[in-house]
C-alpha positions, -999 to 999 in steps of 0.1 A, spaced: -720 -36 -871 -691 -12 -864 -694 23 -844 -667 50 -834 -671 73 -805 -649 99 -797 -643 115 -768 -630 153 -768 -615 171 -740 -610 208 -754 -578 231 -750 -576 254 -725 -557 288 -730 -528 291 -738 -529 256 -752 -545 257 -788 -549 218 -796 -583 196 -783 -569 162 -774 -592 131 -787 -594 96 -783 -618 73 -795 -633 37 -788 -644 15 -814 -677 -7 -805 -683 -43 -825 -716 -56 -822 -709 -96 -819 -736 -121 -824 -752 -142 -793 -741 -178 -791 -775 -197 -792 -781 -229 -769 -811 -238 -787 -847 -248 -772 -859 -271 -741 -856 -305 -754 -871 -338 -739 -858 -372 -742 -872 -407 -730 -847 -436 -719 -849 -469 -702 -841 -470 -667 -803 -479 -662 -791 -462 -695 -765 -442 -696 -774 -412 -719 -743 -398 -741 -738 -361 -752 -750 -366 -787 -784 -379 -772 -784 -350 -756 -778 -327 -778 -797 -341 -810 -831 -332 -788 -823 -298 -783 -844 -276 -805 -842 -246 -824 -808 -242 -840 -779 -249 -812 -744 -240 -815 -720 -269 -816 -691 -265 -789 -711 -256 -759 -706 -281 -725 -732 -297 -705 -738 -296 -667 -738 -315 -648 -707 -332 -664 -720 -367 -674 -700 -383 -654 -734 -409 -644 -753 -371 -638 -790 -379 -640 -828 -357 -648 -815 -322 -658 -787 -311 -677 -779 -273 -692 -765 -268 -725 -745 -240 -717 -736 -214 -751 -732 -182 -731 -775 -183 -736 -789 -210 -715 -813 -240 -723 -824 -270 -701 -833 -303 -714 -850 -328 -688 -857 -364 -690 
């Protein structure tokens, strides 16, 4: 959806002409993160992204980034999409 606001500043004497300018306002769509997610792994695994990710629920956006990075990071993680969801193990 697309709106226009002006804004008027109106002449004074002995100027004749208003003077306008206007702003144009786009409504964007929210990213979406998804839902809470759980997932179950054996002590010592290293768990990957797509694990991750495939137990988020709800519909997630592809092309958010996980924190902490997973660089060995262990129990909670955020899926970050400009909205927020946490997944925990």
């Amino acid at each position: 959806m697309q709106r226009t606001y002006t804004y008027t500043v109106t002449a004074t004497s002995p100027c004749t002409v208003n003077s306008t300018s206007e702003v144009v306002v786009s409504e964007q769509a929210t990213p979406n993160a998804g839902t809470d997610g759980t997932l179950t792994i054996c002590e010592g695994t290293t768990v990957t992204e797509t694990q991750l990710f495939d137990e988020l629920g709800g519909s997630p956006e592809p092309g958010g980034n996980w924190t902490p990075t997973m660089s060995g990071a262990r129990n909670i993680h955020l899926y970050r999409c400009g909205n927020f969801a946490m997944y925990s193990r």
